[in-house]
mmCIF file of the N, C-alpha and C atoms, coordinates in Angstrom:
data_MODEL
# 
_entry.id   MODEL 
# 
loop_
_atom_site.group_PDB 
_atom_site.id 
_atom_site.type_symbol 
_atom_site.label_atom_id 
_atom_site.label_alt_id 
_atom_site.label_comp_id 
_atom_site.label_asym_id 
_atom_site.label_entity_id 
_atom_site.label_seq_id 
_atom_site.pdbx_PDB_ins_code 
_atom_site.Cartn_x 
_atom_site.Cartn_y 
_atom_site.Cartn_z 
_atom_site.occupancy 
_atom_site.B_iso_or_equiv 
_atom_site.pdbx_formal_charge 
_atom_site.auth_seq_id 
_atom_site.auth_comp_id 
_atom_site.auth_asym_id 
_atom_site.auth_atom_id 
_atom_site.pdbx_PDB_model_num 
ATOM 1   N N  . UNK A 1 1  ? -11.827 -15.789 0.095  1.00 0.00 ? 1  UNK A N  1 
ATOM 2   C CA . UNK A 1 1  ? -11.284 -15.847 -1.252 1.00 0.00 ? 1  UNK A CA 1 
ATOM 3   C C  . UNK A 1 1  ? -10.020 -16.696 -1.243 1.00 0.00 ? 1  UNK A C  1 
ATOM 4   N N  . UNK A 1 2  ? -9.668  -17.029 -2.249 1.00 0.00 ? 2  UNK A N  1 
ATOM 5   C CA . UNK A 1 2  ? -8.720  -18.296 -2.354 1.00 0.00 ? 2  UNK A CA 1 
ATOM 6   C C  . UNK A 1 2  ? -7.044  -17.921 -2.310 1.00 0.00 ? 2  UNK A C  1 
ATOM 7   N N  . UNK A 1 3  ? -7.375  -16.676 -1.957 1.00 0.00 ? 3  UNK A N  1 
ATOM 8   C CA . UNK A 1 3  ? -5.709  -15.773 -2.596 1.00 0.00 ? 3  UNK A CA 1 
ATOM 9   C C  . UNK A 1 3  ? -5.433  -15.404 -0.871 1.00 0.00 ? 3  UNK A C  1 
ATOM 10  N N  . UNK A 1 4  ? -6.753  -15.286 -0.157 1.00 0.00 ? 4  UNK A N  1 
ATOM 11  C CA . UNK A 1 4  ? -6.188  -15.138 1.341  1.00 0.00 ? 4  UNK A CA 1 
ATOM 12  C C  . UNK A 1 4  ? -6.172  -16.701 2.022  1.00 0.00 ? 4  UNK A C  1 
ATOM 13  N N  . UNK A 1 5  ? -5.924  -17.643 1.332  1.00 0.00 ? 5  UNK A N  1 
ATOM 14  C CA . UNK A 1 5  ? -6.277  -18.969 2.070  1.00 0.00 ? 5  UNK A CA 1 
ATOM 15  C C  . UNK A 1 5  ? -4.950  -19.739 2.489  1.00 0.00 ? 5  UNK A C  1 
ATOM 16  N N  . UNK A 1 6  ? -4.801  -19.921 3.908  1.00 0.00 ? 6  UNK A N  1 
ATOM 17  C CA . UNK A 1 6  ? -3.848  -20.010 4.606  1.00 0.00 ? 6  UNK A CA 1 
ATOM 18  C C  . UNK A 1 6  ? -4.088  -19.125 5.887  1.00 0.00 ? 6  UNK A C  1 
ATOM 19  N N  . UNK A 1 7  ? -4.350  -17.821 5.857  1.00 0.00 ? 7  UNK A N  1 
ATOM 20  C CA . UNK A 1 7  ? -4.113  -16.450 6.426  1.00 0.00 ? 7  UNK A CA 1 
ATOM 21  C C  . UNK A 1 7  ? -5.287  -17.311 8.014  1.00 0.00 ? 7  UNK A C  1 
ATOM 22  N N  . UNK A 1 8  ? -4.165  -16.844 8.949  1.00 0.00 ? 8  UNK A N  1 
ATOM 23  C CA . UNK A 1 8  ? -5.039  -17.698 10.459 1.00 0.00 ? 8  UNK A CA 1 
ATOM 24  C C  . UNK A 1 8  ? -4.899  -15.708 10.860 1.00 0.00 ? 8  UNK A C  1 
ATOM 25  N N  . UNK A 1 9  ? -5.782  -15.255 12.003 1.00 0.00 ? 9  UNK A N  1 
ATOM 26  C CA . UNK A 1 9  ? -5.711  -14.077 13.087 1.00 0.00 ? 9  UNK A CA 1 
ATOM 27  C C  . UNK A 1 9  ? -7.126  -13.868 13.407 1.00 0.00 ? 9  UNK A C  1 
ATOM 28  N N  . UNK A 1 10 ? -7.298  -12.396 13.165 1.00 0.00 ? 10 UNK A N  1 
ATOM 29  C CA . UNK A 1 10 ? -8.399  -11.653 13.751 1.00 0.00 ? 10 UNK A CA 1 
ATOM 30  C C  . UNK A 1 10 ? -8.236  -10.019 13.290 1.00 0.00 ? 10 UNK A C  1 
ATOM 31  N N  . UNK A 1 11 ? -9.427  -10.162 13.502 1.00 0.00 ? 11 UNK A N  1 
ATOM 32  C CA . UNK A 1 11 ? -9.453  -8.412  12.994 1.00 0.00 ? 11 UNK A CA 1 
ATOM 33  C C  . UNK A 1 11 ? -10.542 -7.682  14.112 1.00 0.00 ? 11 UNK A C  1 
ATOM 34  N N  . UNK A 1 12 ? -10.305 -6.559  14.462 1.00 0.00 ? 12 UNK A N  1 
ATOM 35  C CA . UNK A 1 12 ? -11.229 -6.136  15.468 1.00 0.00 ? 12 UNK A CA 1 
ATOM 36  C C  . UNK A 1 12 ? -11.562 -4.363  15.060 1.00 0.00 ? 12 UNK A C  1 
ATOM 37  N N  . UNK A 1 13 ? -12.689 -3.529  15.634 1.00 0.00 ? 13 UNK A N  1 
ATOM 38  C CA . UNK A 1 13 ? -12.804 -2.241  15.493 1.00 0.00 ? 13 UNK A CA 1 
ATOM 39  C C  . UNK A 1 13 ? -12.441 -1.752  16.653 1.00 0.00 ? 13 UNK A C  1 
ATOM 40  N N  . UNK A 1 14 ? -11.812 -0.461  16.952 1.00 0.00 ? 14 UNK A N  1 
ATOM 41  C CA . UNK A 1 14 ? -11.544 -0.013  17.871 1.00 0.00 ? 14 UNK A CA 1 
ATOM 42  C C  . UNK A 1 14 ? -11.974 0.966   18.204 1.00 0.00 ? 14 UNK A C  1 
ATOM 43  N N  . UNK A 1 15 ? -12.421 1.808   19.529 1.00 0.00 ? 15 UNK A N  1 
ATOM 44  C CA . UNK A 1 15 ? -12.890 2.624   19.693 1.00 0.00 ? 15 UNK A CA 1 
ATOM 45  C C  . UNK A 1 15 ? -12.596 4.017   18.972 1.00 0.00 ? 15 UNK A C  1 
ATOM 46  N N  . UNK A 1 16 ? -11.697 4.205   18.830 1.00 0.00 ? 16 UNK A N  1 
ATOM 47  C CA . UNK A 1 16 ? -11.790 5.496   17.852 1.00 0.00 ? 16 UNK A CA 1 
ATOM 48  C C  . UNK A 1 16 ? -11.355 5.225   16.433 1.00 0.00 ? 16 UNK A C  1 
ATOM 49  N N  . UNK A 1 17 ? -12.148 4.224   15.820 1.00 0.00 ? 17 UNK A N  1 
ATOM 50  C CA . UNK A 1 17 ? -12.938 3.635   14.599 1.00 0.00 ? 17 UNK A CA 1 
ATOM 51  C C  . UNK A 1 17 ? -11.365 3.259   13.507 1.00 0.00 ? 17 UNK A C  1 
ATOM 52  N N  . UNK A 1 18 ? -10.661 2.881   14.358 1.00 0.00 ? 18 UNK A N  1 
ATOM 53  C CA . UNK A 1 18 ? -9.308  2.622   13.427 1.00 0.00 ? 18 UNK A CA 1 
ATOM 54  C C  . UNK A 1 18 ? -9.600  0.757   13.726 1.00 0.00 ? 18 UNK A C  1 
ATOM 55  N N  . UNK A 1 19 ? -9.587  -0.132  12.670 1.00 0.00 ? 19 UNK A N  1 
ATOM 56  C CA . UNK A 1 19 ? -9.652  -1.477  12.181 1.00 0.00 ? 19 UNK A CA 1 
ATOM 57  C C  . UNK A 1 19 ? -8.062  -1.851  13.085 1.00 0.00 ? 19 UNK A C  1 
ATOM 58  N N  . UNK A 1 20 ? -7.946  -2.523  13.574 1.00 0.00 ? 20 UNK A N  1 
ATOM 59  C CA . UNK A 1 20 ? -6.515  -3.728  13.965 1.00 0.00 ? 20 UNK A CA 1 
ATOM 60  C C  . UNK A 1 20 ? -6.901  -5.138  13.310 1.00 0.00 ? 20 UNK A C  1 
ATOM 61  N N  . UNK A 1 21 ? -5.851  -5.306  12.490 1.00 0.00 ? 21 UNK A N  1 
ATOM 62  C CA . UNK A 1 21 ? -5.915  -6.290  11.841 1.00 0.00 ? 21 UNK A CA 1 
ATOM 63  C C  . UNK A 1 21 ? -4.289  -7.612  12.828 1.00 0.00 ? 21 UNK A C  1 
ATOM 64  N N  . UNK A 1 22 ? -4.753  -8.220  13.154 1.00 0.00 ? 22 UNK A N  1 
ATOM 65  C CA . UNK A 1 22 ? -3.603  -9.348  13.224 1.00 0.00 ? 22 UNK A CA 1 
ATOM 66  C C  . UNK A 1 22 ? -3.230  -10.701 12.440 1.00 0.00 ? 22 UNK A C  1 
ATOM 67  N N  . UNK A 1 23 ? -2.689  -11.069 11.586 1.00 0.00 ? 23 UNK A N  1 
ATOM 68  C CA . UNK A 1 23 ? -2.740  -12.014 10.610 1.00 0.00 ? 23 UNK A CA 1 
ATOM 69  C C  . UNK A 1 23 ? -1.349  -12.727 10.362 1.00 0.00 ? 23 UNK A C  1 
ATOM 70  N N  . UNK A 1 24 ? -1.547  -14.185 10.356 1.00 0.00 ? 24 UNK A N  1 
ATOM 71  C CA . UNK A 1 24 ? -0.384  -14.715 9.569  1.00 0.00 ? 24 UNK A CA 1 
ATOM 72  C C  . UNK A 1 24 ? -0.676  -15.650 9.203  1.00 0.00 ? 24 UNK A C  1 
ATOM 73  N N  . UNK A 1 25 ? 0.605   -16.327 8.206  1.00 0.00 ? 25 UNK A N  1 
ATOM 74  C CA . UNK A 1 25 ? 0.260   -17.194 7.125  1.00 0.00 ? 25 UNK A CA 1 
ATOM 75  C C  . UNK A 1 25 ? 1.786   -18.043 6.791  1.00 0.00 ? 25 UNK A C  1 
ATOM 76  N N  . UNK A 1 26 ? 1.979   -19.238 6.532  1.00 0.00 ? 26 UNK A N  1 
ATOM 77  C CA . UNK A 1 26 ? 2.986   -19.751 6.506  1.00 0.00 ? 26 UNK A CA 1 
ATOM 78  C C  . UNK A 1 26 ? 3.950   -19.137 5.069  1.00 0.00 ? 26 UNK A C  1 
ATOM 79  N N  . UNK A 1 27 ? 3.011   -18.760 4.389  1.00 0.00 ? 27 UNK A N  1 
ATOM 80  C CA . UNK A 1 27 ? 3.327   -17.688 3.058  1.00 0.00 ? 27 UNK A CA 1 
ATOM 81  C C  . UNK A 1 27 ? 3.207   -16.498 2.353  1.00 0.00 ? 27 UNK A C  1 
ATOM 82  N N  . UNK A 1 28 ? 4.195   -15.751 2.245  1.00 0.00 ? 28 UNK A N  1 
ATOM 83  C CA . UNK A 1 28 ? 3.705   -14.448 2.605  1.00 0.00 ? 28 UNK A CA 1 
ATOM 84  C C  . UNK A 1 28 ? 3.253   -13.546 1.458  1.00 0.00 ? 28 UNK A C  1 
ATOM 85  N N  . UNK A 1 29 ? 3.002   -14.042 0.467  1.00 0.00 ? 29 UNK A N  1 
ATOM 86  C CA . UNK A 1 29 ? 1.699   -13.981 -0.423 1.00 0.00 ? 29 UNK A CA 1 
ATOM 87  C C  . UNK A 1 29 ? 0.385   -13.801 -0.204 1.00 0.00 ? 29 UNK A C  1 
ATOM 88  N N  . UNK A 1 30 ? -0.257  -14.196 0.817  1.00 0.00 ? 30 UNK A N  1 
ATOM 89  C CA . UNK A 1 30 ? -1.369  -13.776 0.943  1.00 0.00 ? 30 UNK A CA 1 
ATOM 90  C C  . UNK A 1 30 ? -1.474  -12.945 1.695  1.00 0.00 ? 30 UNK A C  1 
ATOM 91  N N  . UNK A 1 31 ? -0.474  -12.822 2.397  1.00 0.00 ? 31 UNK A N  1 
ATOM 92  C CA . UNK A 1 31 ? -0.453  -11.353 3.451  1.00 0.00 ? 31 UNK A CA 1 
ATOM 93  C C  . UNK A 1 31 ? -0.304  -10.525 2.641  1.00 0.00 ? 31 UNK A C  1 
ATOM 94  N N  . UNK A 1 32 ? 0.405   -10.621 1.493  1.00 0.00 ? 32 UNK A N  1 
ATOM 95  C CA . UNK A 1 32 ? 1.068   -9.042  0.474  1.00 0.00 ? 32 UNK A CA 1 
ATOM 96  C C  . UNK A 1 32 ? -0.861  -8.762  -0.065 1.00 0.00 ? 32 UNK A C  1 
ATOM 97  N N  . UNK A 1 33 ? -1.252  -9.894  -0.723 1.00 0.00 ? 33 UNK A N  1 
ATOM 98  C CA . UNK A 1 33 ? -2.151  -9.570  -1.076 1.00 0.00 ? 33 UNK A CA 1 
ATOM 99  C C  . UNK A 1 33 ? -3.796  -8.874  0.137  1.00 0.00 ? 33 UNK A C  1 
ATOM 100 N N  . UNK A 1 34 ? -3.520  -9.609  0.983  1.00 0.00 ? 34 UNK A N  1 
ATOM 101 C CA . UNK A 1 34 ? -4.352  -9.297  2.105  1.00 0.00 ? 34 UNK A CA 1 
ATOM 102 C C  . UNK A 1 34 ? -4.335  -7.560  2.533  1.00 0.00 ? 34 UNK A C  1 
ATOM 103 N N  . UNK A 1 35 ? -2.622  -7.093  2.919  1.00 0.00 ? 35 UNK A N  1 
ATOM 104 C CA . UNK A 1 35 ? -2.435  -5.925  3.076  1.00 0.00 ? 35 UNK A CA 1 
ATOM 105 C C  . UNK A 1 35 ? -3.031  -4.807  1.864  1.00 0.00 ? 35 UNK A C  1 
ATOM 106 N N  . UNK A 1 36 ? -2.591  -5.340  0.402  1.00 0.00 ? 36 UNK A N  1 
ATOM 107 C CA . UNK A 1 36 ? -2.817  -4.387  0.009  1.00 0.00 ? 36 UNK A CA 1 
ATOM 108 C C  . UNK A 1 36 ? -4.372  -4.056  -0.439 1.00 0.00 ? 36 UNK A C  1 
ATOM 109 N N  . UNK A 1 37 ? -5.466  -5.122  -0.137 1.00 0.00 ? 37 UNK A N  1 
ATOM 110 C CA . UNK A 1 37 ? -6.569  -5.282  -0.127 1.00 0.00 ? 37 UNK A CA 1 
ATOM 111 C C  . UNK A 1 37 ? -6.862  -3.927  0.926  1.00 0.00 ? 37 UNK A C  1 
ATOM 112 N N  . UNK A 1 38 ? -6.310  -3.744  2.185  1.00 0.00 ? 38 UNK A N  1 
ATOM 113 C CA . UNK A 1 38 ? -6.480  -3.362  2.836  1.00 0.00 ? 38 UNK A CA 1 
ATOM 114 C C  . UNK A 1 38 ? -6.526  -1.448  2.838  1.00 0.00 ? 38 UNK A C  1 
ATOM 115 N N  . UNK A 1 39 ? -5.709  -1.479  2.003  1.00 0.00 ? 39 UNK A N  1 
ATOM 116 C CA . UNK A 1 39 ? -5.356  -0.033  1.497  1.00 0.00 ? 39 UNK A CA 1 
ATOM 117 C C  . UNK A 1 39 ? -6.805  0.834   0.787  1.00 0.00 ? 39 UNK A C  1 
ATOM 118 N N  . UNK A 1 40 ? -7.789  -0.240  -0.125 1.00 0.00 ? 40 UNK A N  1 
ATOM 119 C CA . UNK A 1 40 ? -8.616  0.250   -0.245 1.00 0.00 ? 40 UNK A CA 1 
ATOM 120 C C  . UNK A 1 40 ? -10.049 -0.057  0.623  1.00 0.00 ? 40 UNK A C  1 
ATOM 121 N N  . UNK A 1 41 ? -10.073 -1.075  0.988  1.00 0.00 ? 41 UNK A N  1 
ATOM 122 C CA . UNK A 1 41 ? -10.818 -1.438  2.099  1.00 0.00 ? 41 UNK A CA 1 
ATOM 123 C C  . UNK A 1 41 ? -12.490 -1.956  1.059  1.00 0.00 ? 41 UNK A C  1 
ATOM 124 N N  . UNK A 1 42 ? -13.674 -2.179  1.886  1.00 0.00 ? 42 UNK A N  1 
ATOM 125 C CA . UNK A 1 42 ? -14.615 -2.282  1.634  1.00 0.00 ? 42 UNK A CA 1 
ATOM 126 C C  . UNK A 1 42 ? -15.113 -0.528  0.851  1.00 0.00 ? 42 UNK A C  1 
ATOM 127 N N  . UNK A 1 43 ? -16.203 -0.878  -0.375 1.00 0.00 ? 43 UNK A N  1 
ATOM 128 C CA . UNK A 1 43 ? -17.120 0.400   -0.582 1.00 0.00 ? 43 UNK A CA 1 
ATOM 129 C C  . UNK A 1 43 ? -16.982 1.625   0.142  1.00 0.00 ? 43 UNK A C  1 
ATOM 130 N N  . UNK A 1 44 ? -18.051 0.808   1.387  1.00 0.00 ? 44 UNK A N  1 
ATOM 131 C CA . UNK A 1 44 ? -18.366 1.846   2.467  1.00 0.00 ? 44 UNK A CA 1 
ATOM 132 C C  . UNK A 1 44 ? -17.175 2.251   3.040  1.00 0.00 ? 44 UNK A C  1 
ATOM 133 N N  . UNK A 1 45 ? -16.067 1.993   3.012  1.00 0.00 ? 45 UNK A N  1 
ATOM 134 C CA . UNK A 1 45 ? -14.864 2.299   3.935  1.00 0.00 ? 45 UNK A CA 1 
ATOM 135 C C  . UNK A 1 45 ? -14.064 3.398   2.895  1.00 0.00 ? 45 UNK A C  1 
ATOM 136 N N  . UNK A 1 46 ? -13.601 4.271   4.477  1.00 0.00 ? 46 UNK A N  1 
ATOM 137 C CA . UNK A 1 46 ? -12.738 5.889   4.480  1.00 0.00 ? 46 UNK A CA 1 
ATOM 138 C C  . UNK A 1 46 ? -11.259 5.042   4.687  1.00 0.00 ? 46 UNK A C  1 
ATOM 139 N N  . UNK A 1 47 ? -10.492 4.282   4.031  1.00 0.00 ? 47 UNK A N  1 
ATOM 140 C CA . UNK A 1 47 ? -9.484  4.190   4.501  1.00 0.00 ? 47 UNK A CA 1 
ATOM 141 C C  . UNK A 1 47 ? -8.018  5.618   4.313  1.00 0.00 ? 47 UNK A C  1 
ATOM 142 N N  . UNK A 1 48 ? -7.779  6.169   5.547  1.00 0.00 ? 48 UNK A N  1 
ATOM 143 C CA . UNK A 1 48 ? -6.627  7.245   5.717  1.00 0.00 ? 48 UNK A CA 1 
ATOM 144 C C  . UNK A 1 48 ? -5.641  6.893   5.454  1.00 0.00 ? 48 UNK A C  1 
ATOM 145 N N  . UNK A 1 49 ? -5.058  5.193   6.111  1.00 0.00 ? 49 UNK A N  1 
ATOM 146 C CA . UNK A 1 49 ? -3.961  5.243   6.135  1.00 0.00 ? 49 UNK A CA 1 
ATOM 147 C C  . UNK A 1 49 ? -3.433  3.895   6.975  1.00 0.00 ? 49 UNK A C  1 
ATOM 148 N N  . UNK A 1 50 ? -3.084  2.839   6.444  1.00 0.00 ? 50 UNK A N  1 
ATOM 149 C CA . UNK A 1 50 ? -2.403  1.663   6.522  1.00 0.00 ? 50 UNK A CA 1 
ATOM 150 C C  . UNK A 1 50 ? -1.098  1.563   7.306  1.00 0.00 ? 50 UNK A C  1 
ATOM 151 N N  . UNK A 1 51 ? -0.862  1.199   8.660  1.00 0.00 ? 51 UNK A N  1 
ATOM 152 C CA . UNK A 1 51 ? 0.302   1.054   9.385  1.00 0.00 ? 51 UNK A CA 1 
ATOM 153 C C  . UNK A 1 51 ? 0.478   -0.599  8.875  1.00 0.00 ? 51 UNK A C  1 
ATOM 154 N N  . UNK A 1 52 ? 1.651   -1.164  8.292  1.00 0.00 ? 52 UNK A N  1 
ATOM 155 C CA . UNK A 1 52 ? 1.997   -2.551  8.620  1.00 0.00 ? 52 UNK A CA 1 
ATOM 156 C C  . UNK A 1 52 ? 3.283   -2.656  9.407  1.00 0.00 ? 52 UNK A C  1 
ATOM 157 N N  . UNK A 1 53 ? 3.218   -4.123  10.164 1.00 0.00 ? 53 UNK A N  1 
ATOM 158 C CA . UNK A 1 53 ? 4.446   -4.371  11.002 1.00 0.00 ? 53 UNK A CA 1 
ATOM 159 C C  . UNK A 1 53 ? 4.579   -6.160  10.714 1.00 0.00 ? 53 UNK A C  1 
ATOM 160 N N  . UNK A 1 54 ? 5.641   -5.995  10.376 1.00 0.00 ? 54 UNK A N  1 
ATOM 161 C CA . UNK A 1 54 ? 5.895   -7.154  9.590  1.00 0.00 ? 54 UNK A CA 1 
ATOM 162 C C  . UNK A 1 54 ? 6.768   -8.271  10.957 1.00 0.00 ? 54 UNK A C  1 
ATOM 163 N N  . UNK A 1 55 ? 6.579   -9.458  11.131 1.00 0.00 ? 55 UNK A N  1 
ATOM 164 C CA . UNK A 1 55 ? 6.793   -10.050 12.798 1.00 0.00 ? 55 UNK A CA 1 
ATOM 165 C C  . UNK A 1 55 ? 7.181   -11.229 12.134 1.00 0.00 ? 55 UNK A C  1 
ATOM 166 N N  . UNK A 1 56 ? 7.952   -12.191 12.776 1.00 0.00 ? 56 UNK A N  1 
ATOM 167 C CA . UNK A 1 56 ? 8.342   -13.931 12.448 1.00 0.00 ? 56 UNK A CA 1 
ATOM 168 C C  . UNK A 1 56 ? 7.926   -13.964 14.248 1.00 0.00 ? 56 UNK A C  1 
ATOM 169 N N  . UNK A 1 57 ? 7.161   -14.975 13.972 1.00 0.00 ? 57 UNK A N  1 
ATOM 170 C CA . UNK A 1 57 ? 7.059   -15.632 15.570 1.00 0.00 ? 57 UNK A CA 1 
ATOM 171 C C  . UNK A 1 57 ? 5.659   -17.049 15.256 1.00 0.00 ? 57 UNK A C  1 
ATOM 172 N N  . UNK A 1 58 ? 5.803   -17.639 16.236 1.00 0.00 ? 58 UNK A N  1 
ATOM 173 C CA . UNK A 1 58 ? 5.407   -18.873 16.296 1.00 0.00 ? 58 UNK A CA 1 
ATOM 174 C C  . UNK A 1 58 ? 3.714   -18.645 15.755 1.00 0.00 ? 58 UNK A C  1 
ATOM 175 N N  . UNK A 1 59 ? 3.131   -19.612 14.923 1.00 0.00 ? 59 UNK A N  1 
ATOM 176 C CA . UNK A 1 59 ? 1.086   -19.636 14.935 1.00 0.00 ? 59 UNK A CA 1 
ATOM 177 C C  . UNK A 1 59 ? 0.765   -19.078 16.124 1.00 0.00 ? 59 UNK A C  1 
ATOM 178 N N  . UNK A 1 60 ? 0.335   -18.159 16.634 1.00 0.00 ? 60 UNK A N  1 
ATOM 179 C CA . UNK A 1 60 ? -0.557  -17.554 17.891 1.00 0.00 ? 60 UNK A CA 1 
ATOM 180 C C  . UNK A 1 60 ? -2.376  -17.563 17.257 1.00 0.00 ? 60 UNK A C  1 
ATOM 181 N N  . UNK A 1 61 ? -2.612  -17.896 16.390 1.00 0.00 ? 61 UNK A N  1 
ATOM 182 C CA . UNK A 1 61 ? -3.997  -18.512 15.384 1.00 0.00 ? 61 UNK A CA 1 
ATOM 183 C C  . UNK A 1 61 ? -4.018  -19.341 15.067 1.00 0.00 ? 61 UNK A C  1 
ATOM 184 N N  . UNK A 1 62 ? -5.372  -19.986 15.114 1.00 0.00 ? 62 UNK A N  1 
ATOM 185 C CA . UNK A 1 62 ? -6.141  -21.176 14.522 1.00 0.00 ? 62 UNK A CA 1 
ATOM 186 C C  . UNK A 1 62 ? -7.484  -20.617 14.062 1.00 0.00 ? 62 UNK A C  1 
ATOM 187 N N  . UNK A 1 63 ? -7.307  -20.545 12.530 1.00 0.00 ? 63 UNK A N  1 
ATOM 188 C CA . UNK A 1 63 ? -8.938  -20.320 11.900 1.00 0.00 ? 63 UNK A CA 1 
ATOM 189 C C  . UNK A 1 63 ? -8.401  -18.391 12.054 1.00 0.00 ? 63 UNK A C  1 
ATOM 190 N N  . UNK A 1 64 ? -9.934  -17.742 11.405 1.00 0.00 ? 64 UNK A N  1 
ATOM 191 C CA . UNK A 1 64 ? -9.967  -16.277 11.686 1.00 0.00 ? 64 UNK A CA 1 
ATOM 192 C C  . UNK A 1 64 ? -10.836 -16.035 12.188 1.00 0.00 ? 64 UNK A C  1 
ATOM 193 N N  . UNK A 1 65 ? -10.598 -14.892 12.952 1.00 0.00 ? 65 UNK A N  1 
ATOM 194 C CA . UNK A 1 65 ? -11.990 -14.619 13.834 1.00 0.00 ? 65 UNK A CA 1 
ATOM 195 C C  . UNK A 1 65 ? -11.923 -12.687 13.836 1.00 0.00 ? 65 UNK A C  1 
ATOM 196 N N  . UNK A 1 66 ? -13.512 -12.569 14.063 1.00 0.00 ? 66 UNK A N  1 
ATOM 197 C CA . UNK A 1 66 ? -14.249 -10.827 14.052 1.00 0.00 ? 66 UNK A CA 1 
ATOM 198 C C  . UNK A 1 66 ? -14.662 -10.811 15.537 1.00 0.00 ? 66 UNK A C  1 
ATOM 199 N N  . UNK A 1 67 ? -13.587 -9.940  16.329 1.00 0.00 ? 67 UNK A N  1 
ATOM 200 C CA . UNK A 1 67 ? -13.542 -9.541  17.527 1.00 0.00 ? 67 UNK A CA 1 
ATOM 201 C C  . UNK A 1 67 ? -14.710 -8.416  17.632 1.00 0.00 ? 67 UNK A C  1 
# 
């Protein structure tokens, strides 16, 4: 979608079924919007409960990727 476009990381499932999301973006607009996407999640998704940690550090992404 055009509102997360910029947004470089990865997102992965983890064994005891909690989502890790890693993401950044030169603007932090699509992260606000990305996060709070996140709060309700997909249909099928039980989301409990949203940890964010907010970081400045160098692109560690190119493109997004499903670990």
């Amino acid at each position: 979608a055009k509102r997360y476009q910029g947004i470089n990381g990865r997102v992965r499932n983890l064994p005891d079924g909690t989502v890790e999301v890693e993401a950044e973006c030169a603007e932090r607009a699509p992260l606000e919007a990305l996060l709070a996407e996140m709060h309700t999640g997909p249909s099928a998704a039980q989301v409990e409960s949203v940890d964010a940690q907010w970081h400045k550090g160098p692109g560690k992404y190119t493109g997004f990727r499903v670990d």
